[in-house]
N, C-alpha and C positions, 0 to 999 in steps of 0.2 A: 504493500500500500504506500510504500513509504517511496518507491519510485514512482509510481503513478498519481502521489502526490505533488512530487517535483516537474512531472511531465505539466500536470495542469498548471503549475505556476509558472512554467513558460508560455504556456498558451495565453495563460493572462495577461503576461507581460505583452505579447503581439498585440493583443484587441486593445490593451491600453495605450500603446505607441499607436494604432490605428486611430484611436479614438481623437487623440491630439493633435494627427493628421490631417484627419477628417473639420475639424474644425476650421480648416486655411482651407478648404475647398468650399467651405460655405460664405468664407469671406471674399475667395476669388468670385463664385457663383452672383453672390451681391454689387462688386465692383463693376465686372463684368455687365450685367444688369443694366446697372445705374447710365454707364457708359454709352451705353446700347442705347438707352430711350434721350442720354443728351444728345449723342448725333443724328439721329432721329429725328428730334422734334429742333433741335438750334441750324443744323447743316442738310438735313432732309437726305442722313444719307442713310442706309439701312443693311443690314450682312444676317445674310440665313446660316453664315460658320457664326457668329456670336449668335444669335437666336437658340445653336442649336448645342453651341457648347455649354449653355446655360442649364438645357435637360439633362446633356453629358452628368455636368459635375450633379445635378441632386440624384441622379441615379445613382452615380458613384459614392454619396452621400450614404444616401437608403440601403445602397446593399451590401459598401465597405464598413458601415457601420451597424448591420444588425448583431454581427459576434459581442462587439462594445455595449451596446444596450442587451444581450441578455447576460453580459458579465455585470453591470449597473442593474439586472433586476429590474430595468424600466420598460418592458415590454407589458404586454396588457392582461393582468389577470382578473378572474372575475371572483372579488375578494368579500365580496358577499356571501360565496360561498364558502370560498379560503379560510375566511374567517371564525367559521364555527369548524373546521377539523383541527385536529390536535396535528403539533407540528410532523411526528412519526407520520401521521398518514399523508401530509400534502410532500412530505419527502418521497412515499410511495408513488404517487399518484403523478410529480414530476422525473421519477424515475423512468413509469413506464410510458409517459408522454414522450419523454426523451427518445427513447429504445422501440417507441413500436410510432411513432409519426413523425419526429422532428428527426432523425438522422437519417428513414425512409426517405422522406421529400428530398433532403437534400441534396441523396445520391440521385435521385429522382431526376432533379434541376439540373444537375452537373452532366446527367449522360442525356440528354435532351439537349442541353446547351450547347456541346460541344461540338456534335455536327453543324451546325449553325452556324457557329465561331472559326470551323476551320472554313466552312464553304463561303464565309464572307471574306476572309483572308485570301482564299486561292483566287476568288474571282475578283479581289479588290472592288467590291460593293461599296457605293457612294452614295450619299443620300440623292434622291428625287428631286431636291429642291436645287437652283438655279447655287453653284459657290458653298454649297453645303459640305458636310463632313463626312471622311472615310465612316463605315458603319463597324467593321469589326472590334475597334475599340470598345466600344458600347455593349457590342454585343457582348465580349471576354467578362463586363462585371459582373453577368449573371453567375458563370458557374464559379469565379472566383471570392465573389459575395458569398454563395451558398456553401463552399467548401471553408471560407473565416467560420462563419453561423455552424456548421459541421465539426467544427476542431471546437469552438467554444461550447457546443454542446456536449463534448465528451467531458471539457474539464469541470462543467458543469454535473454529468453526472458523475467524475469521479469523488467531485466535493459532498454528493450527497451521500452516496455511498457509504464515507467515511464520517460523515458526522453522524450516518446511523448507525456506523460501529465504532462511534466516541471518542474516534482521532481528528476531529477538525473541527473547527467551532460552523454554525449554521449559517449555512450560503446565504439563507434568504433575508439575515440582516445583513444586506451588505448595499450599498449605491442607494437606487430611490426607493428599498423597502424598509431603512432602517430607520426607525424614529428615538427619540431618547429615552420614552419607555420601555425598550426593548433594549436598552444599551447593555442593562448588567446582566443580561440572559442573552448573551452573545453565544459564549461558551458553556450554555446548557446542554445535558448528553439527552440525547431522543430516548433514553428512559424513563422521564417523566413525559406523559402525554401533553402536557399544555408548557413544556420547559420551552422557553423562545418563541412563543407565542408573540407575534404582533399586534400590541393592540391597535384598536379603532381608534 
């Protein structure tokens, strides 16, 4: 456990360097933007490559950073119900979300993609629009988005693993699910059913 401990806190470390990454493409994505509608609207000049690297970068947004948001916990649960199981079962319960739909799809995504990505590649596919952008760029985030989301999901389930068998403190206080009620039941062992419970 104790290497596949170590395994996931490299993985962490990637999605967290993505994560910091990621944030200068949403500031390029805005500049970009802004730039786009001054010459636009002051010079009446217009570019379907800026228009279109604008989708580039929030796709590369959305999909280089979903590993980073399910390492921050800030993906979407429905905590209504979360909320009344004891921590042991929603550890089971993201266990086998993990292991029977979320690393499913992913390889799902990635072998469906990749035809795609090579066949935009070989034939140097160009967008439609008049000065538009090569497409295989774009196309490459999807399976390399799902294959981050893929590797975060494993360390994701190695941590849960492990904190139901007592050696790591609870993943799911950690980024946007941890509140300060929950702070000193960080390091509760899944032996007591409501140990690290988050409250409401």
């Amino acid at each position: 456990m104790d290497t596949l401990l170590s395994l996931s806190r490299a993985i962490d470390a990637v999605s967290r360097f993505l994560g910091k990454f990621i944030i200068w493409l949403v500031l390029a994505a805005a500049l970009i933007s802004a730039a786009n509608a001054v010459a636009r609207k002051a010079f009446n000049i217009g570019s379907n490559a800026f228009l279109e690297i604008q989708w580039y970068l929030f796709g590369a947004v959305f999909l280089l950073g979903a590993g980073y948001t399910f390492l921050q916990n800030a993906h979407v649960r429905i905590d209504v119900l979360a909320g009344k199981w004891s921590m042991r079962t929603r550890m089971f319960i993201d266990i086998a979300g993990i292991i029977v739909f979320l690393l499913p799809m992913c390889w799902f995504m990635i072998d469906f993609a990749m035809p795609v990505v090579k066949g935009a590649y070989v034939s140097g596919e160009m967008s439609s629009n008049a000065g538009g952008l090569i497409r295989w760029p774009v196309y490459a985030l999807v399976p390399i988005g799902f294959a981050l989301l893929g590797l975060q999901a494993i360390s994701e389930l190695i941590k849960r693993i492990a904190f139901l068998q007592g050696k790591a403190p609870n993943p799911l206080l950690h980024g946007a699910q941890e509140s300060n009620e929950a702070h000193d039941s960080a390091h509760a062992t899944p032996h007591d059913d409501n140990a690290g419970e988050v409250r409401k």
